[in-house]
N, C-alpha and C positions, 0 to 999 in steps of 0.2 A: 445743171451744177455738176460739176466734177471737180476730183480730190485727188491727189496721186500723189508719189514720193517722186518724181523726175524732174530731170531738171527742164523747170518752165519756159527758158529762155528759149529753148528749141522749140517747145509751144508757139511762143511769142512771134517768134522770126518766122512761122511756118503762117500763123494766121496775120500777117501783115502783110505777106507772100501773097495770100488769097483778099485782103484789103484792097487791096491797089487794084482789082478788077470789081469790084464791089464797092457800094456807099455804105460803107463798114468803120466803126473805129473800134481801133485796138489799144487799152490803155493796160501797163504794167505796175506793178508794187513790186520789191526787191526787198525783204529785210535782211538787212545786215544784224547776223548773229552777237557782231563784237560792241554794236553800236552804245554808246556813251548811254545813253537816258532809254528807258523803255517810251516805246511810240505809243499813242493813243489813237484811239479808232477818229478821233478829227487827223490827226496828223496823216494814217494812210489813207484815209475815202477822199482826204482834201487832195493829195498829191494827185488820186485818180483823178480828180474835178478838173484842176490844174492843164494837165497834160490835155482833158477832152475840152475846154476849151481854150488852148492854144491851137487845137486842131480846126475848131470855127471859124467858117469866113464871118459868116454874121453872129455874132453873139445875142441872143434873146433877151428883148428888154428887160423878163423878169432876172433873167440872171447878171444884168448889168446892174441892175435896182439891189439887190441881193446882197452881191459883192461892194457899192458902193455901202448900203446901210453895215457890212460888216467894216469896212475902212473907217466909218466914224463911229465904229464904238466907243461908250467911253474909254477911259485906261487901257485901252489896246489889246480888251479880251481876245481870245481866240474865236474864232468862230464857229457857230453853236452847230452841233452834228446834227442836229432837225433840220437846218437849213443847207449844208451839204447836201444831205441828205435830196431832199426835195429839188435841189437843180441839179443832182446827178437823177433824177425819175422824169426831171424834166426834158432833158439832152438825151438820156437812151429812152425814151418814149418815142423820138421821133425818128429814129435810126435804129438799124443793127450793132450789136456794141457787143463787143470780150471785154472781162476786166480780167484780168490779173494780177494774183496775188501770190508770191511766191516763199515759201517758209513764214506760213498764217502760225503756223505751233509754236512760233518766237515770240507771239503775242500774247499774256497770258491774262488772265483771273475775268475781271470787269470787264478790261477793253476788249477782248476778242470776245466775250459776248455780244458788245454793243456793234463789232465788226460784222459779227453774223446775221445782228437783228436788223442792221442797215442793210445789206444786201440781200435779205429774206422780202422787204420795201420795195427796193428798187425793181428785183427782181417780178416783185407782185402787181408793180403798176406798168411794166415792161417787159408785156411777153418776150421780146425780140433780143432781150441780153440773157447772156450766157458768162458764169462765173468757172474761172479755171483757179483753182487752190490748189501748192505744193503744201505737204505737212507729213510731216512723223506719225507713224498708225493711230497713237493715241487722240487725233485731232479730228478724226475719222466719228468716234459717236455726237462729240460736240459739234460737228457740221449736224450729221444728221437729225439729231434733237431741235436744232433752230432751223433744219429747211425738211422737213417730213415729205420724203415723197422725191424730192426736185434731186436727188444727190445722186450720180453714179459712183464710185469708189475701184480705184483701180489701184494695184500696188505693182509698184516697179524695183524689186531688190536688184543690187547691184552684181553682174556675176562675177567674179575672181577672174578667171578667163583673160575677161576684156581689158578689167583694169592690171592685171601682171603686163598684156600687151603693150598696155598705153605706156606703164610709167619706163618698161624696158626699151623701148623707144625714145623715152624721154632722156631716158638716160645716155643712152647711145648719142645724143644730141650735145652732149657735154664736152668740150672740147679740150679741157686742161686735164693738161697732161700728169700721170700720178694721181689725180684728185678720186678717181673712180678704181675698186679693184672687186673682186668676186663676195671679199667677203662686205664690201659697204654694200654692194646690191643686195643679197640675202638680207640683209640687215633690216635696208629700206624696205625690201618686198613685205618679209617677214613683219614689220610696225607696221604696211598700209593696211594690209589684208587682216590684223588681228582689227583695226580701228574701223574697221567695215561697216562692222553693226550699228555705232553712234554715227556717223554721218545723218 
């Protein structure tokens, strides 16, 4: 289990790099900080499910069985995170599996409880998976509390340096004429680099 403040996507695209030489699946979570409704631990474990089998040639009867009895629910419940649950334990049982979850600390109260205690599961009946989580330091004890032992924790602060680089380059990219002058750059520099710390 590892926990880190970076950005996951470079994770993501590094271990799909090393998939493709391996019977490996790589599945991602993305939360969108602005997103309209708060997600629920069905809505991100289902997307993981989702993605792992679109990736199957054969899909396993129970998981076909599964997915049909959640189709004919009545009134069109959602479907129930025990049974996510249980054919995501089912699918990384029999393979190597990353799951990725990227900005887990967007998740808050109840449901990223119930996020941690499904992948504490999965985790438990699936030596072979490996859980990658971005989050802000505070997210840091509530991983550890629901996976005792399983967690590495690494922090990656962002250095000034890099990012004055990036965005002065960015800017130099700008091609209208008059729109850029010495003091808009100070300006910008000045707003990114105080906004540092809440990223």
């Amino acid at each position: 289990m590892l926990t880190c403040c970076d950005n996951s996507s470079l994770v993501a695209d590094r271990l799909r790099d090393q998939a493709r030489r391996q019977n490996t699946t790589i599945t991602c979570f993305y939360f969108d900080s602005e997103a309209r409704r708060k997600l629920s631990a069905v809505d991100i474990l289902g997307s993981l499910l989702k993605q792992m089998i679109s990736e199957l040639e054969v899909v396993p009867r129970e998981i076909s069985k599964g997915q049909r009895e959640q189709r004919n629910a009545i009134y069109g419940d959602e479907p129930q995170l025990v049974n996510i649950v249980q054919m995501l334990q089912l699918i990384t049982s029999s393979q190597p599996t990353f799951l990725c979850i990227d900005g887990l600390d967007e998740c808050g109260g109840v449901q990223l409880a119930r996020v941690l205690e499904s992948l504490k599961k999965i985790v438990e009946r699936s030596p072979g998976t490996r859980v990658f989580v971005t989050g802000r330091p505070p997210i840091g004890a509530e991983i550890e509390e629901h996976l005792p032992g399983r967690v590495v924790s690494v922090s990656a602060d962002p250095r000034k340096d890099d990012i004055i680089t990036y965005i002065r380059a960015r800017l130099a990219e700008d091609k209208t004429q008059g729109a850029m002058d010495q003091f808009l750059e100070t300006e910008i520099l000045e707003n990114t680099l105080g906004n540092i710390s809440t990223m």
